[in-house]
C-alpha positions in Angstrom: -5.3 -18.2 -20.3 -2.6 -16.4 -21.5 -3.3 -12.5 -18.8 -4.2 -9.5 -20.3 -1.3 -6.7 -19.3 -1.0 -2.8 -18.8 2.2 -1.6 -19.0 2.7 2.0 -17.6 6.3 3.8 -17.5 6.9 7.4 -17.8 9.9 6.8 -19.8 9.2 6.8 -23.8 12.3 4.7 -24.4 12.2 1.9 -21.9 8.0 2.4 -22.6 8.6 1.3 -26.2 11.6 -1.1 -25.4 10.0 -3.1 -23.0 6.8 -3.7 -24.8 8.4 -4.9 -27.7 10.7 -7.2 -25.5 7.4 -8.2 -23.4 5.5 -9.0 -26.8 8.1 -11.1 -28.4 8.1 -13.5 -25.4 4.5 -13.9 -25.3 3.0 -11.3 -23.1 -0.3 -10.7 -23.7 0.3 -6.5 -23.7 -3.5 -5.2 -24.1 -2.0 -1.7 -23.6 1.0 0.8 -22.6 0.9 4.6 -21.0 3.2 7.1 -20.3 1.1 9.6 -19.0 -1.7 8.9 -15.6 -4.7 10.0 -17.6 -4.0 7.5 -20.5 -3.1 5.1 -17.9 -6.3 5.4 -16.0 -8.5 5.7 -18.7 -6.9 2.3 -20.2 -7.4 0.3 -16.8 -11.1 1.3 -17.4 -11.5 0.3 -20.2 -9.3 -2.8 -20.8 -9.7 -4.0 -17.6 -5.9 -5.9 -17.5 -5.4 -8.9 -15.3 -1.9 -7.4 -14.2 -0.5 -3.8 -14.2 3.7 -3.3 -14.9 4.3 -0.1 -13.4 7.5 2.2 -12.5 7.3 2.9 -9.2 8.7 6.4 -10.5 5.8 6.8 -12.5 3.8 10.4 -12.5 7.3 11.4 -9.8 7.2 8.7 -8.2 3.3 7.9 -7.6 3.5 5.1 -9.4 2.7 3.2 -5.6 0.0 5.1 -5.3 -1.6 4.3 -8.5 -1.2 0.6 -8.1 -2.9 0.8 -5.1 -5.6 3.0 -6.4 -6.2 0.4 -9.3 -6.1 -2.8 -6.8 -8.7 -1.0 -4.8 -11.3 -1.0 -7.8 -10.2 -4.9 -9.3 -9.0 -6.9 -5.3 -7.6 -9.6 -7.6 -5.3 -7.6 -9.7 -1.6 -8.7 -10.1 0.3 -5.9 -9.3 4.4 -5.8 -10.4 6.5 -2.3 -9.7 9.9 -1.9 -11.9 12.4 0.0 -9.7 16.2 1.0 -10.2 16.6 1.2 -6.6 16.7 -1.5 -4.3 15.3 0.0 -1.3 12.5 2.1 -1.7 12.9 4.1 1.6 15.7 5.9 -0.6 12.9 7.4 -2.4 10.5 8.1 0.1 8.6 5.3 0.2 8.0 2.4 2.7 7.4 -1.1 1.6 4.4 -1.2 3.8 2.6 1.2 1.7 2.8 -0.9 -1.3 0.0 -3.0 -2.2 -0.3 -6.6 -1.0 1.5 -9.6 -3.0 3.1 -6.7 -5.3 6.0 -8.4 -7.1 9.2 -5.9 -7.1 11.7 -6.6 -10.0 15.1 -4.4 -9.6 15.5 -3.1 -13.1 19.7 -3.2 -12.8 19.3 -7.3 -12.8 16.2 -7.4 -15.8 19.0 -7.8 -18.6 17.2 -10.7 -18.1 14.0 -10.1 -19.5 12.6 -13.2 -18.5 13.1 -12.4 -15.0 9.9 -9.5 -15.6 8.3 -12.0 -18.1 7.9 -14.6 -14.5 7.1 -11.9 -12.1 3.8 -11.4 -13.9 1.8 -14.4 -13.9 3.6 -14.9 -10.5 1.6 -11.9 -9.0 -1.3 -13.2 -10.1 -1.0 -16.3 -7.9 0.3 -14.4 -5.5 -2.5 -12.2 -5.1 -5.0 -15.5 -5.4 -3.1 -16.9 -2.4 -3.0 -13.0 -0.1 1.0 -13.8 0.2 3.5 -11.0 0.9 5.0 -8.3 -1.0 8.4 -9.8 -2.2 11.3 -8.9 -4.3 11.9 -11.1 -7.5 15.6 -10.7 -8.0 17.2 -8.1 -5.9 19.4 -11.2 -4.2 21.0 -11.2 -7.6 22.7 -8.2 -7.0 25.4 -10.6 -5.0 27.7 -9.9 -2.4 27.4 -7.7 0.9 28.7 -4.9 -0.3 25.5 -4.5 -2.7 23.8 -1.1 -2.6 20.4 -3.3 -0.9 23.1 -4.8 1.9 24.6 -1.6 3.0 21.3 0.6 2.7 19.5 -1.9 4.8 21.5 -1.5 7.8 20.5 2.2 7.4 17.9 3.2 10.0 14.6 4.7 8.9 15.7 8.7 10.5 19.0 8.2 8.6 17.8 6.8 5.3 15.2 9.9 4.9 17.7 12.5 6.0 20.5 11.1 3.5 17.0 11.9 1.1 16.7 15.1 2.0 20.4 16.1 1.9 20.1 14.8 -1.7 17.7 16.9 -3.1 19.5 19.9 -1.2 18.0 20.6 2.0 20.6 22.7 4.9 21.0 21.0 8.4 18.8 23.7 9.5 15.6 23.1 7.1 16.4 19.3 8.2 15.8 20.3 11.7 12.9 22.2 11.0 11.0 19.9 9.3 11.9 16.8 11.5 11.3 19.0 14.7 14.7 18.1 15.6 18.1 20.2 16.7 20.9 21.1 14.2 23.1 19.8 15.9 20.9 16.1 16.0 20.7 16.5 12.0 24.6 17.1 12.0 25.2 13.7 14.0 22.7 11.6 12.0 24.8 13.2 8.8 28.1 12.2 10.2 27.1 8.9 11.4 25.9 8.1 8.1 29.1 9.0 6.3 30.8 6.9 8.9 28.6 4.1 7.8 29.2 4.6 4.4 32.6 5.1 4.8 33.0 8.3 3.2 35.3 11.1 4.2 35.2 14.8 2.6 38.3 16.3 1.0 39.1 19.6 0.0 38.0 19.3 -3.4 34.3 18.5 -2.3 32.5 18.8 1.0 30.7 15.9 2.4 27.4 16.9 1.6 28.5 16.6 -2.0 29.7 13.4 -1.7 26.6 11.8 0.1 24.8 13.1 -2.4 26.4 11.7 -5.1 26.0 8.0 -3.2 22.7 8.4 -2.7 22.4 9.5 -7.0 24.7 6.4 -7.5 22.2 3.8 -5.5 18.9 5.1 -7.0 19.7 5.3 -10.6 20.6 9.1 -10.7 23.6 11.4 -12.6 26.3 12.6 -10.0 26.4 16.3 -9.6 
C-alpha cells in the first residue's frame, strides 16, 4: 500500500518544491501546510500514515507538533527535515523528539530519494519501537563536518554559543543560567578555542561566533 503523506514546511518555496519532487517519484502526498492550523486541521481529517515536517516549523515547534500528532495516531511515521545537523544548536535535544523519528539533513537531500526512503522507513521503524536515527548526516564526510566538531561541544557550551547568537551580553547569560560573568566569559573563550577562532580588530569575537553558529544552522552572517 502505497502510505498516505502530510507534508508540512513553513517555507512556501521548498513547500511547493518538495511536493512536486515527492509526487513525481511516487509519494502518495494526501496533503501539504504551511501554516499549524491548516496542518492540524489536515491530520484530522486525512488521517496520513506519515507526517514530513521542518523541525523549524511554526519557529521551530515543528518537534512539538510531531509529537503532539504521534500522541493521537501511536503508529504514525514521523520524518523531521532539518538544515542543521545537531539540533542542540537550535535548542532542542534529541531526546525530546518522538520515538523512531527519521531525521534527513536537508544540505545532503539533493538527493531526493534519500527523503523519498526515509518515509516508508519510519513506518517500519515505528512498527518495530527502534530509535530515533539520522538518515544521511554521515554523508556530510570528513571530521571536520559541522555535525563532527559541534558534537564534541558540551551541552552548557552548545546553548550558550545559542544564546550569544541571538544577542544575549555575558551578563544576561549569567543571569539566566544562574551562573557568574566571569563563568559565561570562560565557556565563551573555551568555545572559540575549540573552534579555533580568534577576534581581530575588524570584528570582535562575539561577532565572529555568531556568524559560525549562522554558518552551521543554515542562517545569513551578520
Amino acid at each position: 500500500m502505497n502510505s498516505a503523506v502530510l507534508l508540512i514546511n513553513d517555507d512556501a518555496f521548498e513547500l511547493a518544491t518538495l511536493a512536486e519532487a515527492m509526487r513525481l517519484r511516487g509519494i502518495n502526498l494526501s496533503g501539504k501546510s504551511n501554516n499549524l492550523s491548516t496542518a492540524e486541521n489536515l491530520f484530522i481529517t486525512l488521517q496520513p500514515d506519515v507526517v514530513v515536517i521542518d523541525v523549524l516549523f511554526n519557529s521551530r515547534k515543528g518537534v512539538e507538533l510531531a509529537n503532539q500528532m504521534r500522541k493521537k495516531n501511536p503508529n504514525l511515521g514521523v520524518v523531521h527535515t532539518t538544515s542543521c545537523p545537531d539540533l542542540r544548536l537550535i535548542g532542542i535535544q534529541e531526546k525530546d523528539v518522538a520515538k523512531s523519528t527519521r531525521l534527513v539533513l536537508k544540505r545532503s537531500m539533493a538527493d531526493l530519494d534519500v527523503l523519498c526512503d526515509a518515509i516508508p522507513d519510519s513506518l517500519r521503524a515505528v512498527t518495530a519501537n527502534e530509535s530515533t536515527v539520522w538518515v544521511n548526516r554521515h554523508l556530510q564526510g570528513n571530521g571536520n563536518s559541522t555535525y563532527a566538531i559541534a558534537n564534541e561541544l558540551t551541552n552548557i557550551q552548545i546553548e550558550t554559543l545559542r544564546l550569544v547568537a541571538v544577542g544575549m551580553s555575558n551578563g544576561e547569560i549569567a543571569r539566566l543560567r544562574f551562573v557568574s560573568e566571569k563563568s559565561v566569559e570562560q565557556i565563551v573563550a573555551r568555545i572559540a578555542q575549540h573552534l579555533q577562532i580568534e577576534s581581530d580588530r575588524k570584528r570582535n569575537l562575539r561577532v565572529l561566533l555568531t556568524n559560525q553558529y549562522h554558518k552551521w544552522v543554515g542562517a545569513s552572517e551578520i
